[in-house]
C-alpha positions, -999 to +999 in steps of 0.1 A: +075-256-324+055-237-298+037-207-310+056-183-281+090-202-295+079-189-331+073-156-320+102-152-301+125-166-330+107-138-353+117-107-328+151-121-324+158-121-363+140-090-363+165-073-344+196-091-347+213-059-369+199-041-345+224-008-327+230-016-288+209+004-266+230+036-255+233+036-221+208+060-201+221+084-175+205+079-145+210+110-123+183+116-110+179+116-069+187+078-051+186+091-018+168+121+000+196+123+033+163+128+056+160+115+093+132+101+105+116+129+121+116+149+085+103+115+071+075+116+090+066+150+086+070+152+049+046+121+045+021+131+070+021+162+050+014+145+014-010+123+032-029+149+047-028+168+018-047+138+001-072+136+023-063+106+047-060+106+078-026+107+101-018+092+133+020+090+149+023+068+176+048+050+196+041+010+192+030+007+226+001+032+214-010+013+181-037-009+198-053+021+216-054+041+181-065+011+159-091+006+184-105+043+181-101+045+143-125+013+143-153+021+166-186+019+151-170-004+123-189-038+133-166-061+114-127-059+098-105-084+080-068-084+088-044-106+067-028-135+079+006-126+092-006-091+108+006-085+142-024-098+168-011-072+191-020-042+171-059-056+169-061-067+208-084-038+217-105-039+186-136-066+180-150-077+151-117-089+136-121-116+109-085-132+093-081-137+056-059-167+050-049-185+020-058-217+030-093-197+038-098-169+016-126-144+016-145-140-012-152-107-028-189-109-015-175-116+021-150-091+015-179-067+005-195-072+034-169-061+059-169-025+071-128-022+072-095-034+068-061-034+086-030-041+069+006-035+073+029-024+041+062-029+026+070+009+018+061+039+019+071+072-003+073+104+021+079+129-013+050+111-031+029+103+001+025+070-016+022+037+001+030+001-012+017-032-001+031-062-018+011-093-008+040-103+020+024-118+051+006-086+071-003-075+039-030-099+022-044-099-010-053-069-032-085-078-031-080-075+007-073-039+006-096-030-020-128-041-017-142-027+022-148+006+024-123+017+054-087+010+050-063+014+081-027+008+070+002+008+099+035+020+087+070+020+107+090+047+098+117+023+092+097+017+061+095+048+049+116+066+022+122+098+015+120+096-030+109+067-052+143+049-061+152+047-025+115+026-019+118+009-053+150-009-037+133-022-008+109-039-029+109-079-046+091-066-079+086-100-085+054-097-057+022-079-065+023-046-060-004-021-046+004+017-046-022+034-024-014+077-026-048+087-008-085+076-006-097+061-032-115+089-058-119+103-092-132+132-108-161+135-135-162+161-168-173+189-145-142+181-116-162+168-091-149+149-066-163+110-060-145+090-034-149+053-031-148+042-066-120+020-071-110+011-035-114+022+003-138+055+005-118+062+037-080+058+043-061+062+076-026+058+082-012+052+114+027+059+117+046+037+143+078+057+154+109+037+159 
């Protein structure tokens, strides 16, 4: 017998007298019943409000504005699976591939990133990445100092459940609400710690 079999025999005899769980009410809200335009606003708003920066474009604009939120940046990684289009305008691109990962020192050594994302929480100005081509690894995200992340407002929802849906939890999750930053005994602010010092967000309009 396996150790994890013996362990798991020993909770199930632990709790074979055990009551059924009740069942939880779950009313909280599923849904939010905004439009697109109210999406947008609401999560430009939280954004802004964490100190990134906002951009709403129409697609045919991305390039231009990925372009200008780049300059002076001498090198960026994009995943594997990003749209080439939104980059065109923009040197120093470097791909990060499975077959060819980046190391962390690599990584380290790049000024910026540019990912897509899966979802994107207008209430909670909160946006998740989950590994999906576009996307990368975490490390990816995490580890050069400038993140920009391109969002459709198809992606975004208005409350949690509604993005929790949209999601495979089975993937590895990043939830990104704002530049990176922490706070020490005395409240001051220190940006950069555990990810991107800088975050911008560019919004692609349907």
């Amino acid at each position: 017998m396996s150790a994890r079999t013996e362990i798991l025999d020993r909770l199930r005899s632990a709790l074979h007298d055990a009551p059924e769980a009740p069942e939880i009410p779950r009313k909280y809200r599923h849904n939010s019943g905004m439009n697109e335009d109210e999406l947008i606003e609401l999560l430009s708003d939280r954004l802004l409000d964490y100190k990134a920066g906002v951009s709403v474009v129409d697609e045919v604009s991305v390039p231009a504005r990925v372009a200008e939120l780049l300059a002076g940046e001498t090198s960026y990684v994009v995943p594997a699976g990003l749209d080439e289009r939104w980059t065109a305008l923009a040197p120093g691109r470097v791909v990060d591939s499975p077959e060819e990962p980046l190391s962390v020192e690599e990584l380290d050594g790049i000024d910026a990133v540019v990912t897509g994302c899966a979802a994107a929480v207008a209430e909670t100005g909160t946006i998740i990445l989950d590994g999906s081509p576009g996307q990368g690894r975490r490390a990816c995200s995490l580890v050069p100092d400038h993140h920009v992340c391109l969002v459709r407002a198809r992606d975004i929802a208005g409350v949690l459940p509604e993005a929790v849906r949209r999601l495979d939890v089975t993937h590895p999750l990043t939830w990104i609400s704002g530049p990176s930053a922490t706070s020490d005994i005395e409240l001051q602010r220190v940006e950069g710690v555990h990810g991107p010092r800088r975050l911008d967000v560019v919004i692609i309009r349907s």
